[in-house]
BAMI-571298 format. One line per 8 residues: number of its first residue (from 1); for each residue x, y negated, z negated of C-alpha. Coordinates in steps of 0.25 Angstrom, whole numbers, plus 5000, padded with zeros to 4 digits. Layout:
N
NUM) X/Y/Z; ...
end
This chain:
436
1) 4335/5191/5037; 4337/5208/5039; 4351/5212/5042; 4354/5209/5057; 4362/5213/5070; 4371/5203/5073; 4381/5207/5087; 4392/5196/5088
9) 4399/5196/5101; 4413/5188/5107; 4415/5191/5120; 4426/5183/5121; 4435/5179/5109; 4429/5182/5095; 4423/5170/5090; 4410/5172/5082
17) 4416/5178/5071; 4412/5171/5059; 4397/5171/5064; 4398/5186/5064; 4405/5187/5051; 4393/5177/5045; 4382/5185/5049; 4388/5197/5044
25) 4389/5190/5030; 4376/5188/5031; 4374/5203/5030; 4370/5206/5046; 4376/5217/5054; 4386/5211/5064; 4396/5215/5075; 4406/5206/5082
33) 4410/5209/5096; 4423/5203/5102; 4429/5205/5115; 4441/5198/5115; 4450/5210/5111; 4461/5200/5106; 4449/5194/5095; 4443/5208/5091
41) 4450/5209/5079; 4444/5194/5073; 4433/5196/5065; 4439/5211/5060; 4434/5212/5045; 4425/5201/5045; 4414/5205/5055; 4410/5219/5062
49) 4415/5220/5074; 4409/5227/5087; 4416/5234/5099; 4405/5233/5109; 4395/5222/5108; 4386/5228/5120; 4384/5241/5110; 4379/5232/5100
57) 4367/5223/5108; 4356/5234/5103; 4361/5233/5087; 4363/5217/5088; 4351/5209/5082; 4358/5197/5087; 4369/5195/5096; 4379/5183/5095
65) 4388/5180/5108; 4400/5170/5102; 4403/5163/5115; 4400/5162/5130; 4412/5169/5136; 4414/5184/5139; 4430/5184/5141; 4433/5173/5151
73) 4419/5171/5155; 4404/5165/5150; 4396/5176/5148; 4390/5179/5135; 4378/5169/5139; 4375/5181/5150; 4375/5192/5139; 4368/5186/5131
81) 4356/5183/5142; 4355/5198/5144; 4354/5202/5129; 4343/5192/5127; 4336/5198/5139; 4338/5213/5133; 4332/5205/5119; 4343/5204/5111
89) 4344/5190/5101; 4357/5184/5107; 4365/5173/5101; 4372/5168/5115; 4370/5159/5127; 4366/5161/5140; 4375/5160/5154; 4369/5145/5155
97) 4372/5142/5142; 4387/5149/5143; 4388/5141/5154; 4387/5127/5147; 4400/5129/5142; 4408/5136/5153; 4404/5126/5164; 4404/5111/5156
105) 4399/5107/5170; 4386/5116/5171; 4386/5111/5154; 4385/5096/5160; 4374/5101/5170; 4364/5106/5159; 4365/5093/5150; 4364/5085/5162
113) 4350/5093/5167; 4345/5093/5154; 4346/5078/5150; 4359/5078/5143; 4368/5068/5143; 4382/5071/5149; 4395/5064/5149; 4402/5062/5163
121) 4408/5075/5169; 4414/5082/5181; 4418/5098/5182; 4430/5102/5191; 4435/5115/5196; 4446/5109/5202; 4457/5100/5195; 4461/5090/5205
129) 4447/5085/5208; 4446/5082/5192; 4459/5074/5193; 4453/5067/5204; 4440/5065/5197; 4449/5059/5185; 4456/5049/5194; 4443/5044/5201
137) 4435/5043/5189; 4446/5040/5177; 4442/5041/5162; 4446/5050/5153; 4439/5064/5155; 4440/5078/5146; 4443/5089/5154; 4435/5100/5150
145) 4438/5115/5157; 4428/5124/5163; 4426/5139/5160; 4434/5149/5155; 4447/5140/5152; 4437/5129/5143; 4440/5139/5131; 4455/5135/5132
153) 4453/5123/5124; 4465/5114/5125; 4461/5114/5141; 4449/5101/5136; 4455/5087/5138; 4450/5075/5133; 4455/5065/5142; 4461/5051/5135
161) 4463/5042/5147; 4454/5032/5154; 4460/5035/5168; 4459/5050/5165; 4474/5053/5169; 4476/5063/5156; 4464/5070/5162; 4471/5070/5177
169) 4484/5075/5169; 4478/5087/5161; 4469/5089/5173; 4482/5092/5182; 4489/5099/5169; 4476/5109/5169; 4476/5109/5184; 4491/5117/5182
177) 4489/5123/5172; 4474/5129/5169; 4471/5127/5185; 4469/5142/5187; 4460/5145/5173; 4452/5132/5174; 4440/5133/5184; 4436/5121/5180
185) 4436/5107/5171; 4425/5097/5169; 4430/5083/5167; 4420/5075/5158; 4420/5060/5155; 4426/5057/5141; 4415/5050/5131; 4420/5046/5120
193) 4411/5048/5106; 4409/5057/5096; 4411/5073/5098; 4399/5081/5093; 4392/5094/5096; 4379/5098/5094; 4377/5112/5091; 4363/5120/5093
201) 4357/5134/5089; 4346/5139/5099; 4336/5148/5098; 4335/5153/5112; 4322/5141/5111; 4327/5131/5103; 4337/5124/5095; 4335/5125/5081
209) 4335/5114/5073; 4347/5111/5068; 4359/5106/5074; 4373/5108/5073; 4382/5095/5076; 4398/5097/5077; 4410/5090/5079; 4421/5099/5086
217) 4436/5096/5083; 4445/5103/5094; 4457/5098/5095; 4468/5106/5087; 4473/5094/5080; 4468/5085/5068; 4463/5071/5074; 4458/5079/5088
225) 4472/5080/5095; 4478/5092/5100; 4474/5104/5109; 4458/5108/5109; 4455/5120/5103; 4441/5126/5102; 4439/5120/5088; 4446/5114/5076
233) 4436/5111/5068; 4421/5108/5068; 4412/5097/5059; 4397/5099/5061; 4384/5096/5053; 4369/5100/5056; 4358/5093/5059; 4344/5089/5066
241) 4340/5089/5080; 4347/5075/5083; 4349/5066/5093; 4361/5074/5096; 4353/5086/5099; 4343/5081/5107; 4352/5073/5117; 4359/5086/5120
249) 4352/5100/5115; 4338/5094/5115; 4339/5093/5130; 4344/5106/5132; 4335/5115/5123; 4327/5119/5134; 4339/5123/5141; 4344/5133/5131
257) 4330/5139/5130; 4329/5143/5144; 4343/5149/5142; 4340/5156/5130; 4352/5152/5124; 4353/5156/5109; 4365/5151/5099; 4372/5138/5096
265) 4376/5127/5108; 4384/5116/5106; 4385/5105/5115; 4397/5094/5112; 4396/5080/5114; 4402/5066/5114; 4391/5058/5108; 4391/5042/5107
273) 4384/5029/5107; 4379/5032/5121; 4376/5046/5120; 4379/5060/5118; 4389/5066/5130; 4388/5083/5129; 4402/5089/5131; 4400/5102/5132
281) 4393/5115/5127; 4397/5127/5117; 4383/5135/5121; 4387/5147/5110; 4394/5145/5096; 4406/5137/5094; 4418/5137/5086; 4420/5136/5074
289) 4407/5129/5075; 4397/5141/5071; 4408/5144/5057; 4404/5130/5053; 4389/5130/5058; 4389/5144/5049; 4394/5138/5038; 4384/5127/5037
297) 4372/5135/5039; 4365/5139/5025; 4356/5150/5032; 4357/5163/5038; 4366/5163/5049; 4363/5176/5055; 4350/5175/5050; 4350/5161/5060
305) 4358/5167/5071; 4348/5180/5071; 4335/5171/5072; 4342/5161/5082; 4343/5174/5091; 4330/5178/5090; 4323/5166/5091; 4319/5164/5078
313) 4319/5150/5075; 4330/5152/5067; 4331/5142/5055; 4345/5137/5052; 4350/5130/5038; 4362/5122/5038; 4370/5114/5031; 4368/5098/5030
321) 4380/5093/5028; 4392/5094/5036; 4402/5105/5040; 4417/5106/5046; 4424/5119/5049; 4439/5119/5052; 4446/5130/5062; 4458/5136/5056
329) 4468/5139/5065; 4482/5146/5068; 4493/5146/5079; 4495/5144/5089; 4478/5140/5091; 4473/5135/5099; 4486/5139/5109; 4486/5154/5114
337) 4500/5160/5110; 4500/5174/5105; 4516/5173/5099; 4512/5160/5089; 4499/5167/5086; 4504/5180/5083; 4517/5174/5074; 4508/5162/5069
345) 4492/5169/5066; 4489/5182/5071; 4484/5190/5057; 4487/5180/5049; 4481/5179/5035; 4470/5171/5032; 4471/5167/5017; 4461/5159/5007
353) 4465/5152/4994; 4452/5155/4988; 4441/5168/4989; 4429/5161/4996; 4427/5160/5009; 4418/5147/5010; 4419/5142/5025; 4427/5150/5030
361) 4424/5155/5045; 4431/5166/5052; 4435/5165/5067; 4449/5172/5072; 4450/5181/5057; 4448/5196/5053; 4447/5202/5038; 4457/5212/5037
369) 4457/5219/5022; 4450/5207/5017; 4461/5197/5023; 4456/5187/5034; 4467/5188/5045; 4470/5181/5057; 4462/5186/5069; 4462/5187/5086
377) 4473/5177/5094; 4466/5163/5092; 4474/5158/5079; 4457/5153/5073; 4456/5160/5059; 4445/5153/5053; 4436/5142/5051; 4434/5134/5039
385) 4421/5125/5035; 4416/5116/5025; 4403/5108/5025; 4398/5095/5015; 4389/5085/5015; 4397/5077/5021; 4409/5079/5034; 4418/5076/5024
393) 4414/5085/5014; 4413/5097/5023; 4426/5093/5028; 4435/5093/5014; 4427/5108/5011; 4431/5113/5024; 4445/5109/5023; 4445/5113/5009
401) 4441/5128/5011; 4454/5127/5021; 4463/5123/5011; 4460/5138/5006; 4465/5144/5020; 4479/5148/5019; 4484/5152/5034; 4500/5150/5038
409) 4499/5143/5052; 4483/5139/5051; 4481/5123/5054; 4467/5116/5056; 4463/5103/5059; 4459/5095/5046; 4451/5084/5051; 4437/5092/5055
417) 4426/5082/5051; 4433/5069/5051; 4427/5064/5065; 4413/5064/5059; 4418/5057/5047; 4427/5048/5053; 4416/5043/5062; 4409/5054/5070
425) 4396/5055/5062; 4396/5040/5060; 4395/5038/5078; 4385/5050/5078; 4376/5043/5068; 4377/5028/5073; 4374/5033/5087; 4361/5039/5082
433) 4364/5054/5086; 4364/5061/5072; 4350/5058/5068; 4344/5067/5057
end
């Protein structure tokens, strides 16, 4: 493919750096746009920066939206609508599709109109009719917030108790304590199963024809336990359009075609012997997803993201095995406190015990005078991958490229991949989802 355009924008906190610096190996022209004036400098050495996206539009053969907020509100779905309409190629969602994620209840809505299985669920604006709910209907529930206040992750609660009173306690905690930021909460029944998402690329038409499957582990700590972060760690594979797919996405193709959506969608879900329950929707990239789901592809990946936009029927080549990336992280993550972060991480010195590179991604990092640094307030330095033919084997290359890592303070869960090993992938293929 000719050299290319590509404008990369975070309207929010910088967080499609490695893409950027990808397409720019590849030899492209790119510029990286960030807004969060705290995250400007991430990215500083690795990428070429822009300080007015808008200026950019007319240059841009393909524009890449990271995420659907603009600051504290959705909004790059809207932007991305109008530059389609002035008939610029657009990777980004629409307002529908922005709104998946920031009303779960409207999420629930879609699946249910299109055919989709859904697993029981409420949305409140107001906590004390939750708590009565609780106590008329008692199980255990997951409190899941609405809007804005979701991106506070340790906010989700999984309830544990069959009367639901740890879900009336937190809800009564929150009620005190986030009642003024949180406009809303959707309590969802607990199903119990294994946790998969399935991750698609569209066209704008269609799906193509490969699909990305992924196992998230949020929670801080090895073995699940801890506070939820946005991610620890990530095991995937690629495959066919399975049963999986077609209980979920199939039904909802038509959908995204009408919206003109463009880019990946991932919709989470509790699957198990009697059926596959949708969670909830991540209608752009996630992460540190797209670091693992670039290291696995073998083709061109601004040469995929350049025909994706277009509408080209892109063709994609990916790896067959299996792949785990690991999240690298530094205090006081995932908790905001400046004083622990400045003494702890701020500028800190990313060093490797070896000259390559292999499967390593950057997020929170900048190259100054050829030294990866430390970058932005967040305490999210990089991300390491390794891939195999096996979980397992994927597993020992990724946390041998982190033995080469040396950061004072970093700390990382080393249990990524176990789950499917120690019986995930067994469930999955009993139950007849995987497929070919």
């Amino acid at each position: 493919m000719d050299t290319r355009n590509f404008l990369f924008c975070s309207l929010d906190a910088a967080l499609i750096t490695d893409l950027a610096w990808q397409v720019h190996r590849e030899g492209h022209d790119v510029k990286y746009y960030i807004e969060a004036e705290s995250d400007r400098e991430i990215g500083d050495g690795f990428v070429p920066k822009t300080d007015d996206w808008r200026a950019d539009v007319e240059w841009a053969d393909v524009i890449v939206f990271d995420d659907i907020w603009v600051g504290s509100e959705i909004g790059t779905g809207e932007l991305a609508r109008e530059l389609r309409e002035q008939g610029k190629a657009v990777v980004g969602g629409t307002p529908n599709t922005d709104h998946l994620e920031e009303d779960r209840g409207y999420a629930m809505e879609i699946l249910e109109e299109h055919g989709v299985n859904t697993v029981e669920h409420r949305v409140f604006s107001d906590f004390d009719a939750g708590i009565q709910h609780v106590r008329e209907n008692p199980a255990p529930y997951v409190i899941k917030p609405l809007g804005e206040v979701q991106n506070v992750k340790r906010l989700l609660y999984v309830g544990n108790e069959d009367d639901g009173s740890d879900v009336v306690d937190v809800l009564t905690a929150y009620k005190k304590a986030w009642g003024h930021r949180m406009k809303g909460f959707q309590l969802q029944r607990k199903v119990d199963g294994v946790e998969v998402a399935i991750c698609g690329f569209f066209d704008g038409e269609e799906f193509i024809d490969q699909v990305n499957f992924n196992f998230e582990h949020k929670k801080l700590f090895p073995g699940n336990i801890g506070p939820s972060t946005g991610e620890m760690g990530t095991s995937m594979f690629w495959a066919g359009q399975n049963k999986l797919f077609k209980e979920t996405f199939g039904k909802l193709e038509g959908w995204l075609a009408e919206e003109g959506y463009v880019g990946s969608i991932d919709l989470n879900c509790i699957v198990n012997d009697n059926g596959i329950y949708p969670l909830e929707f991540t209608p752009r990239f996630g992460y540190p997803t797209i670091a693992l789901q670039e290291e696995s592809i073998e083709s061109s990946t601004a040469e995929f993201f350049y025909d994706l936009a277009h509408g080209n029927d892109p063709e994609l080549a990916v790896h067959g095995g299996y792949q785990v990336a690991v999240r690298v992280v530094l205090p006081p993550f995932p908790f905001d406190d400046g004083k622990t972060y400045d003494e702890n991480s701020r500028n800190a010195a990313v060093v490797f015990e070896t000259d390559h590179r292999d499967g390593v991604h950057i997020e929170d990092a900048k190259r100054v005078d050829g030294q990866w640094r430390v970058a932005g307030d967040n305490g999210m330095p990089v991300v390491v991958t390794g891939m195999g033919e096996t979980m397992q084997q994927a597993r020992e290359q990724c946390y041998d490229r982190l033995d080469d890592i040396v950061m004072p303070n970093m700390y990382y869960r080393d249990d990524i991949g176990e789950r499917w090993i120690d019986g995930d992938g067994d469930r999955l293929q009993a139950w007849g989802y995987l497929g070919p």
